[in-house]
BAFI-3210 file (N, C-alpha, C; in Angstrom, 3 decimals, decimal comma, padded with zeros to 6 digits):
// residues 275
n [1|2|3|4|5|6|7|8|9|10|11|12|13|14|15|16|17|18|19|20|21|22|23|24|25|26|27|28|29|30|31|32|33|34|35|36|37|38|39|40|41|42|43|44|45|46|47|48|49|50|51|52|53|54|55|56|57|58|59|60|61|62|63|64|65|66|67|68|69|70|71|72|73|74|75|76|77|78|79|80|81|82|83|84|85|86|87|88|89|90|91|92|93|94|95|96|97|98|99|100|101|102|103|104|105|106|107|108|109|110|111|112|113|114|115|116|117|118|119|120|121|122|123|124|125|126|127|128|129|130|131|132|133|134|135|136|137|138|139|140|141|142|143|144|145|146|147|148|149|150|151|152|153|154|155|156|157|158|159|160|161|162|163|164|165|166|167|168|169|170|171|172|173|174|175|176|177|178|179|180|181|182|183|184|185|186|187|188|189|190|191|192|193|194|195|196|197|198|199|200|201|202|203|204|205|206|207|208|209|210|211|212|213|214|215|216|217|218|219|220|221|222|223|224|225|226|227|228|229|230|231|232|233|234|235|236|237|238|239|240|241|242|243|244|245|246|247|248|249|250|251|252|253|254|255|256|257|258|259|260|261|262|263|264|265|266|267|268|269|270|271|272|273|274|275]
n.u [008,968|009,612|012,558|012,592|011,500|013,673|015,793|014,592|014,076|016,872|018,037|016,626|017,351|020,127|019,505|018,563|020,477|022,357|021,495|021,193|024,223|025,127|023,644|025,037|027,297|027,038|027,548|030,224|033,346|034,272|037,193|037,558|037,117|038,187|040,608|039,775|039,099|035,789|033,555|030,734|028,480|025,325|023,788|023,957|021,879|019,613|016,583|015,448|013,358|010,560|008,213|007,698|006,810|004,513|001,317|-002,373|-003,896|-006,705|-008,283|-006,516|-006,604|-008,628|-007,329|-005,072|-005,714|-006,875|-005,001|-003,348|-006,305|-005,869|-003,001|-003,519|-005,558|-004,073|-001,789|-003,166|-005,326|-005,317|-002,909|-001,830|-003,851|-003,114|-000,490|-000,940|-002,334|-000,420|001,396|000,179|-000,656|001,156|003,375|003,833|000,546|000,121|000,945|-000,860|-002,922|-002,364|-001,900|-004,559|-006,337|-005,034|-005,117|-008,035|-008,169|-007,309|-009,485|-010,496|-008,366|-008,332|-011,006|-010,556|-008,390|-009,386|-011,366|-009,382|-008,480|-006,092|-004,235|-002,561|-001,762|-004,674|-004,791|-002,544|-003,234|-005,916|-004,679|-003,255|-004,827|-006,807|-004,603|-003,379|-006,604|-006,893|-004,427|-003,345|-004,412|-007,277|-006,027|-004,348|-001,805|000,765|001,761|001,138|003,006|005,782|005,370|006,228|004,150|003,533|002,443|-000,281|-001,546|-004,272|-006,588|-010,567|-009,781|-007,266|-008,512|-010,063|-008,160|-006,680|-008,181|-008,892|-009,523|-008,869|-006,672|-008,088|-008,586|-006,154|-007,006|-006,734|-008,402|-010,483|-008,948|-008,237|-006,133|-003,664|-005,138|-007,075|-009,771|-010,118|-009,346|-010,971|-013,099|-012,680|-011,906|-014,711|-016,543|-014,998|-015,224|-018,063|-018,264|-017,406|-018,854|-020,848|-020,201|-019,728|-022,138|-023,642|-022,309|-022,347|-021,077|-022,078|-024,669|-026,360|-026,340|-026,765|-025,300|-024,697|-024,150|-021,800|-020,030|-019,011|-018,436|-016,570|-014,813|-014,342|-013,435|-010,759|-009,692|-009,047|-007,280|-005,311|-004,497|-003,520|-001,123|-000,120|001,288|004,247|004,222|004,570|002,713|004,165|006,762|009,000|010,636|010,987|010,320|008,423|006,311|003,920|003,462|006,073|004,599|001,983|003,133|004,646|002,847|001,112|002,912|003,393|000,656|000,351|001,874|001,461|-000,916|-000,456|000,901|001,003|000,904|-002,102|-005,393|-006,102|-003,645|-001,805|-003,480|-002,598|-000,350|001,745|004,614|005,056|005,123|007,340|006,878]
n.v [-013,259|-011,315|-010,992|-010,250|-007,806|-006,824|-006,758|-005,329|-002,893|-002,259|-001,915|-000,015|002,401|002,579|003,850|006,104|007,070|007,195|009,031|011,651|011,923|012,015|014,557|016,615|016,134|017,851|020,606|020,744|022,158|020,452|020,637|019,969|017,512|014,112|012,378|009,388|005,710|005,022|003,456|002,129|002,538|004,319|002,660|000,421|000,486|000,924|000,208|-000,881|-002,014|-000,708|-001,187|-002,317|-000,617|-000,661|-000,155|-000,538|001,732|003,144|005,172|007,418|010,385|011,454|010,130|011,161|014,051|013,465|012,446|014,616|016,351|014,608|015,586|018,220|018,033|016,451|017,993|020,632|020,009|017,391|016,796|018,712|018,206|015,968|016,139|018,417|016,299|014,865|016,405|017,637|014,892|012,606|010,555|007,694|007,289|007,371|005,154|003,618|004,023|003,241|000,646|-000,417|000,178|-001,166|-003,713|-003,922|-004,436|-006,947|-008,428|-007,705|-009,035|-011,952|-012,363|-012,657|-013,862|-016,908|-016,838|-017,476|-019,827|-019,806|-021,279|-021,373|-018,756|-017,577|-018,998|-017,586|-014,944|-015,256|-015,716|-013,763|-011,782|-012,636|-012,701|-009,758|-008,398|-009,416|-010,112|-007,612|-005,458|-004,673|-004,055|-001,902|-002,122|-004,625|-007,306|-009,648|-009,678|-009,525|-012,006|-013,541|-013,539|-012,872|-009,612|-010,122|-009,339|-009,079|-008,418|-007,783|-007,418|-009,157|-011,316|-011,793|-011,603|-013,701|-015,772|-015,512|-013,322|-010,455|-007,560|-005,169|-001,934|000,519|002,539|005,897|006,589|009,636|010,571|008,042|007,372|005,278|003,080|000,022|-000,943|-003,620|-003,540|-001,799|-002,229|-004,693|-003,074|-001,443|-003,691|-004,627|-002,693|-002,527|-004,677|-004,748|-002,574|-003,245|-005,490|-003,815|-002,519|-004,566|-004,924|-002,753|-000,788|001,516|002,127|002,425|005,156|008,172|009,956|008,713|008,561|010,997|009,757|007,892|008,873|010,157|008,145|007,156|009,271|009,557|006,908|007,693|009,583|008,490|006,172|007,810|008,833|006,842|006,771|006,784|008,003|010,989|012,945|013,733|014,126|012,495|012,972|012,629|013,164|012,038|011,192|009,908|007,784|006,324|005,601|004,745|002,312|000,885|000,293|-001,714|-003,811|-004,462|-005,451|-007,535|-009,237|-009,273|-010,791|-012,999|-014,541|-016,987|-019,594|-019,301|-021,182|-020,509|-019,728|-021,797|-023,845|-023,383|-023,575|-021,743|-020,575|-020,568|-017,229|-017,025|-015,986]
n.w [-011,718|-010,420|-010,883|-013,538|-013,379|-011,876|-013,493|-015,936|-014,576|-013,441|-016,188|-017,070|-015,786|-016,470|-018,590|-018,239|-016,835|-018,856|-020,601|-018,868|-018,339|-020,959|-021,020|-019,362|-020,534|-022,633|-021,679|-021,646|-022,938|-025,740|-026,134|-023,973|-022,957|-022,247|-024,412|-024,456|-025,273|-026,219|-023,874|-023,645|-026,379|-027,578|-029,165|-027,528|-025,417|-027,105|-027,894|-025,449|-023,099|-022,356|-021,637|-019,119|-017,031|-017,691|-016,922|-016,719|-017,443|-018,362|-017,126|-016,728|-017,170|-015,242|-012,689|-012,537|-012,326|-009,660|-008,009|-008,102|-006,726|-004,266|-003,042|-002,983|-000,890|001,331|001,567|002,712|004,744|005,808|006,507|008,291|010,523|010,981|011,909|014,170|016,193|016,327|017,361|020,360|021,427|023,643|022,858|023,600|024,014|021,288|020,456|021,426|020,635|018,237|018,216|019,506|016,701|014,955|016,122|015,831|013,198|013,059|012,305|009,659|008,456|009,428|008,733|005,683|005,612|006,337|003,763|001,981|002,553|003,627|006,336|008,381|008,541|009,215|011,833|012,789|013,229|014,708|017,269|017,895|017,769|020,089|022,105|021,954|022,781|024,913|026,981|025,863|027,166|025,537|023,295|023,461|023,768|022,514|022,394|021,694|019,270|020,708|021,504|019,292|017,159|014,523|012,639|010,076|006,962|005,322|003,228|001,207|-001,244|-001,831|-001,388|-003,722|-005,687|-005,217|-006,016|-008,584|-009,823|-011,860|-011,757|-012,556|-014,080|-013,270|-010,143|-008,963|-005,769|-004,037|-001,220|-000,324|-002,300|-004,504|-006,386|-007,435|-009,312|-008,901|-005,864|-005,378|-005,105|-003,493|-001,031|-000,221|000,135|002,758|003,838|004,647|005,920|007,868|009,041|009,452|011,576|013,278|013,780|015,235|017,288|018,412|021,163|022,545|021,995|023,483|024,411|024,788|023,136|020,850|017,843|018,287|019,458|017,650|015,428|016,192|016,991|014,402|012,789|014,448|013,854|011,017|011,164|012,604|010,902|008,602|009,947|010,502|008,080|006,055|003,814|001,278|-001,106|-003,984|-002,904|-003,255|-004,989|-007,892|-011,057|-012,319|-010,640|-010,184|-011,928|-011,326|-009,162|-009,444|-010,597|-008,771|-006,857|-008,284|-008,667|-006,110|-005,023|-006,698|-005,798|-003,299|-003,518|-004,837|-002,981|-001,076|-003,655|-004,828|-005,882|-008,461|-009,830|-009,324|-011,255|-013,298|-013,314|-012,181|-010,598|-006,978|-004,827|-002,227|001,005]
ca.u [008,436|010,730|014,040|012,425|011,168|014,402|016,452|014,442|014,133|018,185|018,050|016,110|018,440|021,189|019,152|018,175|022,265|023,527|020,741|022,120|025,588|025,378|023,329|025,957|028,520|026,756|027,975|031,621|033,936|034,991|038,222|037,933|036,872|039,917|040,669|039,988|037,795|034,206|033,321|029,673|027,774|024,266|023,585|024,183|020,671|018,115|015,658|015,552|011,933|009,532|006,830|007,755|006,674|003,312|000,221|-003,332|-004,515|-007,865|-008,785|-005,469|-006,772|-009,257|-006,621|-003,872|-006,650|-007,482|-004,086|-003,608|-006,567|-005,409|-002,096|-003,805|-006,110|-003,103|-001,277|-003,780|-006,020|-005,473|-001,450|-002,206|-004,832|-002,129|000,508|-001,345|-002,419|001,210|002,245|-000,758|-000,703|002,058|004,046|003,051|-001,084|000,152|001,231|-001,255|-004,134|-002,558|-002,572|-005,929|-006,963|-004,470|-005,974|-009,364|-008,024|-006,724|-010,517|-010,129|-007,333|-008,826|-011,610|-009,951|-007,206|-010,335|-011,586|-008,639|-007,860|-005,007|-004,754|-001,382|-002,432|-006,038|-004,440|-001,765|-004,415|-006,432|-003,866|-003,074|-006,371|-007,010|-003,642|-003,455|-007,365|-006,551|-003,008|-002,727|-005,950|-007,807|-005,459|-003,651|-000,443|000,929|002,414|001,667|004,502|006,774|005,556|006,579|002,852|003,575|001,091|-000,022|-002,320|-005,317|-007,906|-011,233|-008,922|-006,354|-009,320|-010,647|-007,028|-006,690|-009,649|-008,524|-010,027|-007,966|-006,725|-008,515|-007,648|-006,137|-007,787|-006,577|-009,250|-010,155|-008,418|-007,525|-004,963|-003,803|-006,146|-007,447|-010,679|-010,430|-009,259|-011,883|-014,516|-012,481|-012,483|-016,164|-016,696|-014,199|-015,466|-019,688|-018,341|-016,676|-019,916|-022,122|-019,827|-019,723|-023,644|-024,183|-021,599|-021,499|-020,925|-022,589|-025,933|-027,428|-025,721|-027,637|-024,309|-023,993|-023,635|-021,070|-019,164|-018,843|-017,784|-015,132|-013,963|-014,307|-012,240|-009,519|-009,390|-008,823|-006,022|-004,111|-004,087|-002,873|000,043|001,478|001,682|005,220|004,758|003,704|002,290|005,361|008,302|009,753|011,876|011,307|009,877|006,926|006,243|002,221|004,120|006,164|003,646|001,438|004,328|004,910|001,604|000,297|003,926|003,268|-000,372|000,319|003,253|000,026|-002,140|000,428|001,720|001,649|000,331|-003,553|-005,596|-005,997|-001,968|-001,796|-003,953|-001,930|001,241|002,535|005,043|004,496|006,009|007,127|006,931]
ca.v [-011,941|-010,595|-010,983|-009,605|-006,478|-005,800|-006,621|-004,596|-001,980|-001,815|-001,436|001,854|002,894|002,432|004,696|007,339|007,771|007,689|010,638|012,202|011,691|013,318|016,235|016,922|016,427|018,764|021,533|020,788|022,009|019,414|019,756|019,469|015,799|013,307|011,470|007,585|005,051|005,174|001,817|002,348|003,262|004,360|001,133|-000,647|000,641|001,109|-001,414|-000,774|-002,368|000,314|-001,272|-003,104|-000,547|-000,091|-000,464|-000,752|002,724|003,651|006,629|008,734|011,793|011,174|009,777|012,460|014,636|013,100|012,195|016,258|016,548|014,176|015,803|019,845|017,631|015,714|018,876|021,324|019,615|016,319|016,704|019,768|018,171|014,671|017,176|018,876|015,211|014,156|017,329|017,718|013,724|012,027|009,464|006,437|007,433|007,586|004,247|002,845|004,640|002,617|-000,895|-000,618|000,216|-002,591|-005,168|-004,153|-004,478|-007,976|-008,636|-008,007|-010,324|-012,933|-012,876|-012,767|-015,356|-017,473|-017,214|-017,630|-021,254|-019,991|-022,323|-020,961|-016,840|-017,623|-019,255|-016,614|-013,944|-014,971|-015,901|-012,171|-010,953|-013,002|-012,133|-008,706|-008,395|-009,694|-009,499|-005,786|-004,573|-004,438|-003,831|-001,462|-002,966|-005,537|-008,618|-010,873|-009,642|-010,003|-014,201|-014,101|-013,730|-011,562|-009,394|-010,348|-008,090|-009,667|-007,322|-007,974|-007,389|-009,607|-012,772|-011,656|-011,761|-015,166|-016,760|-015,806|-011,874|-009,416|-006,533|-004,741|-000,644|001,560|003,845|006,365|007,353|010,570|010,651|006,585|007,002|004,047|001,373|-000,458|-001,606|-004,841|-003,057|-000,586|-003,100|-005,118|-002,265|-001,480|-005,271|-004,921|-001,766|-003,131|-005,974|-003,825|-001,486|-004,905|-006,090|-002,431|-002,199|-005,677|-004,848|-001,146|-000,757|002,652|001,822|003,250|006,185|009,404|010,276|007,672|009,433|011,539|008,709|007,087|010,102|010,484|006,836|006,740|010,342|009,213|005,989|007,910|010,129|007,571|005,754|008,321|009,243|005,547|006,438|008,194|008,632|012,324|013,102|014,742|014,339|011,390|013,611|012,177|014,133|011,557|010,194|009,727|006,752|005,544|004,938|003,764|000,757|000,202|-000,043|-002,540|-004,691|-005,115|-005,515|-008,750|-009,388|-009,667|-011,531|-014,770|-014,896|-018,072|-019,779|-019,096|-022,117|-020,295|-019,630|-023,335|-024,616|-022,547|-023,873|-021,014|-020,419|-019,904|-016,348|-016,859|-014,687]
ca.w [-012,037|-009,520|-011,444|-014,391|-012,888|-011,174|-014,537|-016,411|-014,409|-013,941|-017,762|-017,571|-014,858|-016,889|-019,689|-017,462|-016,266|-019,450|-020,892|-017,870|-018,132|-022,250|-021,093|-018,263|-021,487|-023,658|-021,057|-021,210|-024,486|-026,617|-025,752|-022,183|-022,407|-022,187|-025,818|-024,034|-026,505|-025,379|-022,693|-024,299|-027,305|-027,409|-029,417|-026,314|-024,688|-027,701|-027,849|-023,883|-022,810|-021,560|-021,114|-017,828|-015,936|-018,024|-016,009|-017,645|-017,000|-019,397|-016,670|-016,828|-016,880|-014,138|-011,959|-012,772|-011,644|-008,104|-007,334|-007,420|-005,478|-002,932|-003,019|-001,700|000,751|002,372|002,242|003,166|005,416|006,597|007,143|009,677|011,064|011,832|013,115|015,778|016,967|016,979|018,667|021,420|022,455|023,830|022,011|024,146|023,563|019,822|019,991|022,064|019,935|016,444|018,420|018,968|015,824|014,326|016,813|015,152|011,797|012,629|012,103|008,315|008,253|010,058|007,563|004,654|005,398|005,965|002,819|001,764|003,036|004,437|007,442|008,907|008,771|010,007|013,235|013,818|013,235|015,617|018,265|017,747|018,006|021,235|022,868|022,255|023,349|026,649|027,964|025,441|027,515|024,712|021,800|023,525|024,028|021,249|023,585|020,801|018,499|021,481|021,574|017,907|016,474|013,550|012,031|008,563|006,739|004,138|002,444|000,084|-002,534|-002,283|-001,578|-005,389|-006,282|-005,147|-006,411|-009,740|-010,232|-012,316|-010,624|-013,274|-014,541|-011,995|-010,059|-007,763|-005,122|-003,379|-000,020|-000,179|-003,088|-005,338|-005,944|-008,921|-009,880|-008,053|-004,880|-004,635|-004,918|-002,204|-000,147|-000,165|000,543|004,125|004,987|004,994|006,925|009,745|009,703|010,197|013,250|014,039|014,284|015,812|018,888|019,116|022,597|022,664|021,600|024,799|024,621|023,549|022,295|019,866|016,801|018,525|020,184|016,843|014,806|016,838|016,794|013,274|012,984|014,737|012,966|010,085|011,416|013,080|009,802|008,401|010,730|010,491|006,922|005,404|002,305|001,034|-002,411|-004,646|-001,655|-003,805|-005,980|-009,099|-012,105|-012,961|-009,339|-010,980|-013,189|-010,643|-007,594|-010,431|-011,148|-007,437|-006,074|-008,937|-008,367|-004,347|-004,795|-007,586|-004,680|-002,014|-004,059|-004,943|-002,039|-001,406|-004,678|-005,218|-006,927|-010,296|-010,439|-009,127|-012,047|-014,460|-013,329|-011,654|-009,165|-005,712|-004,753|-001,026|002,012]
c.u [009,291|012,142|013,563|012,126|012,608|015,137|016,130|014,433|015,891|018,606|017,576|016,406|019,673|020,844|019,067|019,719|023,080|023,287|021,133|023,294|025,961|024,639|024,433|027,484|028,327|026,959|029,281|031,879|034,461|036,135|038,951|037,832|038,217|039,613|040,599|038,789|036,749|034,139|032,044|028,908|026,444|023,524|023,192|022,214|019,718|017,610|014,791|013,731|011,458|008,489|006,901|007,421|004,920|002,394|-001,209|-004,103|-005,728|-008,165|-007,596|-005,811|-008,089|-008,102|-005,607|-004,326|-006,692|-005,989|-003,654|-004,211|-006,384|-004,190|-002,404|-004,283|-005,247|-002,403|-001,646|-004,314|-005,682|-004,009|-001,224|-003,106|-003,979|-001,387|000,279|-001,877|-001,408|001,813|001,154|-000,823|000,720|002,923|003,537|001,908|-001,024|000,174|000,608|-002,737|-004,077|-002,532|-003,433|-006,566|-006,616|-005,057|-007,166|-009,592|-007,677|-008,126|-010,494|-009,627|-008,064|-009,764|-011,531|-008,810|-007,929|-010,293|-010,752|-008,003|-006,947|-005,047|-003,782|-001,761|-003,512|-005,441|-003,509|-002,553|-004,949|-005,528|-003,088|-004,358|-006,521|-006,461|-003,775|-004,950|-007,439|-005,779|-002,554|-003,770|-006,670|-007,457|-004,550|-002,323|-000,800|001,949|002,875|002,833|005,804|006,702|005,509|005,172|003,367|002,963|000,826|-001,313|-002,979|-006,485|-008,773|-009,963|-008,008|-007,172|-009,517|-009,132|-006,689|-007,521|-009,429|-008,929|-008,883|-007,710|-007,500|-008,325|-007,258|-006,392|-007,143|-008,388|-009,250|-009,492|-007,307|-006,403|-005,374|-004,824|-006,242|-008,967|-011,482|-010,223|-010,001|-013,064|-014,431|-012,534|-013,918|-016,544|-016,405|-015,179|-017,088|-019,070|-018,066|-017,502|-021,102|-021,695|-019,732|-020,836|-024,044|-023,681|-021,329|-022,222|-021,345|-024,091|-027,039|-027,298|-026,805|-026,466|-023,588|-023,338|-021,926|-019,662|-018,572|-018,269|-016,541|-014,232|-013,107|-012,612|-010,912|-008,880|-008,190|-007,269|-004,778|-003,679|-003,204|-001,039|000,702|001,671|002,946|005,194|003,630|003,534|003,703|006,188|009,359|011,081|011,935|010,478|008,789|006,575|004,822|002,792|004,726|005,528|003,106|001,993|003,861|003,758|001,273|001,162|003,456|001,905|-000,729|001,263|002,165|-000,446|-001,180|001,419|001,050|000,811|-001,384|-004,061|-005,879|-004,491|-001,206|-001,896|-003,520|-000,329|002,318|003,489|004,718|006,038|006,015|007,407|008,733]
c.v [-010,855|-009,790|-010,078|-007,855|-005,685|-005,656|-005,420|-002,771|-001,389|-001,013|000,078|002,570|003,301|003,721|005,713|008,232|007,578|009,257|011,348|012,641|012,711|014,486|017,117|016,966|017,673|020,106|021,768|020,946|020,794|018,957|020,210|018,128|015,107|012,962|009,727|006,830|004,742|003,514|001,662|002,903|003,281|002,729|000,457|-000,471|001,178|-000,436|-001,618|-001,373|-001,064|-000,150|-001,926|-002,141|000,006|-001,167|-000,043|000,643|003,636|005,055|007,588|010,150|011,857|010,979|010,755|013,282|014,442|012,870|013,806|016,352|015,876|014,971|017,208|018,617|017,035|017,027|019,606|021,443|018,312|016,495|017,532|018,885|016,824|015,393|017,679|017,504|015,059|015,015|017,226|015,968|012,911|010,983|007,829|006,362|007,337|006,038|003,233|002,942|003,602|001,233|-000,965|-000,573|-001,260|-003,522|-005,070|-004,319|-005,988|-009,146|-008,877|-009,132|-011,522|-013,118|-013,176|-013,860|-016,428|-017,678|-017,019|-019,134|-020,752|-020,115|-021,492|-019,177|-017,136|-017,925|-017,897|-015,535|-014,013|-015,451|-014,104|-011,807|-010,826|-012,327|-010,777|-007,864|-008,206|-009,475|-007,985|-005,380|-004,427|-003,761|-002,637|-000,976|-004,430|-006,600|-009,984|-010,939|-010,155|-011,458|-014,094|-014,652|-012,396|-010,951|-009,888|-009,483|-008,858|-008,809|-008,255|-008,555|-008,181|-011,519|-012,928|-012,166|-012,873|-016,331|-016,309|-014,029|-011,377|-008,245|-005,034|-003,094|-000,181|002,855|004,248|007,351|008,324|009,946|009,218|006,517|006,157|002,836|000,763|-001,096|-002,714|-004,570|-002,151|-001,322|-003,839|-004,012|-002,214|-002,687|-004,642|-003,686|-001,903|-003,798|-005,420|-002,920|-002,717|-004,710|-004,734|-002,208|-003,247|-004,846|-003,988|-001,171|000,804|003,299|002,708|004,468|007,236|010,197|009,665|007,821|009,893|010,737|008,040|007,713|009,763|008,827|007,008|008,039|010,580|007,695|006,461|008,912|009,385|006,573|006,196|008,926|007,610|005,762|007,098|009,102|009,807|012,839|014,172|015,640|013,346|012,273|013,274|012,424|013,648|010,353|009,573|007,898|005,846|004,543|004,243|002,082|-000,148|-000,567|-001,659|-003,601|-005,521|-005,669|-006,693|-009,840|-010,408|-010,764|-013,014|-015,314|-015,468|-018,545|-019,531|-020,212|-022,045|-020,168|-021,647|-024,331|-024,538|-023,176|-022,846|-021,417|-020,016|-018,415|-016,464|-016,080|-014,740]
c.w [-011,394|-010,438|-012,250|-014,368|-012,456|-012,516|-015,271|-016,452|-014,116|-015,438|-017,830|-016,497|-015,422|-018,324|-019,684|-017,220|-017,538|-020,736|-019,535|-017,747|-019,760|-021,810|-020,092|-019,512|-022,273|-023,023|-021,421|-023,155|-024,306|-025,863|-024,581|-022,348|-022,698|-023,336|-025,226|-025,815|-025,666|-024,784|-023,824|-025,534|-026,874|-027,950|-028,865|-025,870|-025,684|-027,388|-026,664|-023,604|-021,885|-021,060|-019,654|-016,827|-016,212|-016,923|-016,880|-016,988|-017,857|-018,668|-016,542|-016,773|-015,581|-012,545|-011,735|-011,758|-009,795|-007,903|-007,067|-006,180|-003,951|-002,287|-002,292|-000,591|001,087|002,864|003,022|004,134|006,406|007,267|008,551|010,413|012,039|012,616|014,226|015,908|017,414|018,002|020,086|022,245|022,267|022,778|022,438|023,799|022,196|019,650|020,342|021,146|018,320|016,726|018,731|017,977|014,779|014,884|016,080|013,823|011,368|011,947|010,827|007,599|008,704|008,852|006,542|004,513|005,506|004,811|001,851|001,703|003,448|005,949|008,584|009,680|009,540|011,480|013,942|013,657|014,651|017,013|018,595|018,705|019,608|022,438|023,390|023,117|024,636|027,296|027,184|025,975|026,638|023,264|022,161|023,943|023,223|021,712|022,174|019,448|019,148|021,735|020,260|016,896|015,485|013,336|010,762|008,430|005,087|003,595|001,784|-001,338|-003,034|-002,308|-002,957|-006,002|-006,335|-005,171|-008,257|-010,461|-010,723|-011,403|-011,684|-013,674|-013,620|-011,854|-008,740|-007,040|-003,889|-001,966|-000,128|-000,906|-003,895|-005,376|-007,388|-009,251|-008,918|-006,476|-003,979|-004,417|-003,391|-000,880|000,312|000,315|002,432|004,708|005,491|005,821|008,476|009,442|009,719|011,052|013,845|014,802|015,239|017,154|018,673|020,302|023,224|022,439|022,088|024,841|024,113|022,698|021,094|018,663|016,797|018,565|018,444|015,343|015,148|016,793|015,036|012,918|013,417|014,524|011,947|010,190|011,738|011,933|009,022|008,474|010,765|009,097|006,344|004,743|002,493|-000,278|-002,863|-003,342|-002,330|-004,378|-007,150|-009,617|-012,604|-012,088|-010,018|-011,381|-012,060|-009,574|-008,595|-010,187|-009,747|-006,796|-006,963|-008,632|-007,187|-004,141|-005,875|-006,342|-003,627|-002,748|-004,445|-004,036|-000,751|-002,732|-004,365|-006,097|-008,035|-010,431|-010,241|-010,314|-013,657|-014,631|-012,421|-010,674|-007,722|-005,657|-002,623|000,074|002,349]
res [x|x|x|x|x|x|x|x|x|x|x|x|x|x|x|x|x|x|x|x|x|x|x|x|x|x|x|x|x|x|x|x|x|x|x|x|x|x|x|x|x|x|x|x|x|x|x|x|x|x|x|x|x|x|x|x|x|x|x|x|x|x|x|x|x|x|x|x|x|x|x|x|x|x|x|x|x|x|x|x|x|x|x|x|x|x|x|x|x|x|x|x|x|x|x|x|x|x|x|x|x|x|x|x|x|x|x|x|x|x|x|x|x|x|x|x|x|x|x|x|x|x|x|x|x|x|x|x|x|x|x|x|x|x|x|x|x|x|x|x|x|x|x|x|x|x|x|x|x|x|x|x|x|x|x|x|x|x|x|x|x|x|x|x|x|x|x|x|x|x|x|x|x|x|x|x|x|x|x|x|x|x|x|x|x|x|x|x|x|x|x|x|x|x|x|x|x|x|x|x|x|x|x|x|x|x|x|x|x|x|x|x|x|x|x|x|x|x|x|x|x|x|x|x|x|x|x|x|x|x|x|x|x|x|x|x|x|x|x|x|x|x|x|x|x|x|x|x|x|x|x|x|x|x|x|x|x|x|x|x|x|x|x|x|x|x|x|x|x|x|x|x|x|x|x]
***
């Protein structure tokens, strides 16, 4: 699926630079251009496959829509709101603030590579978890990368995916971005489960500030998420980013999900796609 994607997409690389290359001619007189015999005809690139980078999108104008409005609220609101964090706390507290949250995310993973059968992830998960727990003080310091515990990263979404679920239309949602159907459901799934183990063992219970206390966790969850993230709505440079992220997202997120075979791609014959 790989090859094909990159082939194809070379192809409409090659389509793009040579509509490029005649509108950049259609400037120049005639007879400025040299007299050589053309390398290429147009010939060469009709036919060109388009659809390889189609994606099953029924809500398009919904999505168009919200990816806008994500695009003021990142700018408007949330991007100011990361910046003065980044500027007002140190760099170390920055980095100590997103391995805790990652240690509490390895939770996710852990569950999900579970029900997953994956035997391999589930162990280095929680050999993570453990590690960093204990010798990172509580997630904040990441030791177990340095003993060669990687992170790996499992969602709702990608269990459905590997049990045989479609990734079904795509949907971009407010604030979250790209998703699809099958992703937003998996979401919703992860995020009940981490407000169960949230409620069982919140460690603030007693508090008369609990509310408060838990705001504020949550609030700077959501920032520090943010701030490990690069990307910024229409910074790409390219004239129908909407189309592209579209492609990308649905690619890496078929990428996740068969990686390593799944027992419906198994029973199908598939290939395994490996890490």
């Amino acid at each position: 699926m790989i090859t094909v994607a990159v082939n194809r997409a070379n192809r409409l690389f090659l389509s793009l630079l040579v509509a490029g290359l005649l509108a950049g001619c259609a400037t120049v007189k005639p007879s400025a251009l040299p007299e050589v015999p053309p390398r290429h005809t147009l010939a060469e690139f009709t036919g060109v496959d388009q659809q390889f980078a189609y994606v099953y999108d029924p809500w398009v104008r919904f999505n168009r829509s919200m990816y806008n409005f994500n695009y003021y609220f990142d700018k408007y609101l949330f991007l100011p709101v990361v910046h003065g964090y980044e500027f007002v706390t140190p760099v170390f507290v920055q980095h100590g603030v997103s391995n805790f949250y990652n240690n509490i995310g390895e939770v996710r993973t852990l569950t999900n590579a579970l029900l997953q059968l994956k035997g391999k992830d589930t162990a280095v998960t929680l050999g993570r978890f453990l590690t960093n727990s204990t010798l990172g003080l509580g997630g904040l310091f990441d030791p177990a990368t340095k003993f060669g515990l990687q992170r790996r990263y499992e969602d709702f979404g990608q269990t459905l995916g590997y049990w045989g679920a479609g990734s079904g239309p795509y949907l971009v949602l407010p604030v979250f971005g790209p998703s699809s159907a099958r992703d937003a459901g998996g979401l919703a799934i992860d995020s009940g489960i981490t407000y169960g183990l949230w409620t069982v063992a919140d460690p603030f219970s007693n508090s008369d500030d609990d509310f408060t206390i838990s705001a504020g966790i949550t609030t700077l969850e959501a920032i520090d998420a943010r701030h490990q993230q690069s990307f910024s709505y229409y910074d790409s440079g390219y004239p129908f980013e909407y189309y592209v992220v579209r492609f990308l997202y649905h690619e890496k997120r078929e990428l996740d999900v068969n990686k390593p075979t799944s027992p419906a791609a198994a029973a199908q014959g598939e290939p395994a796609i490996m890490p």
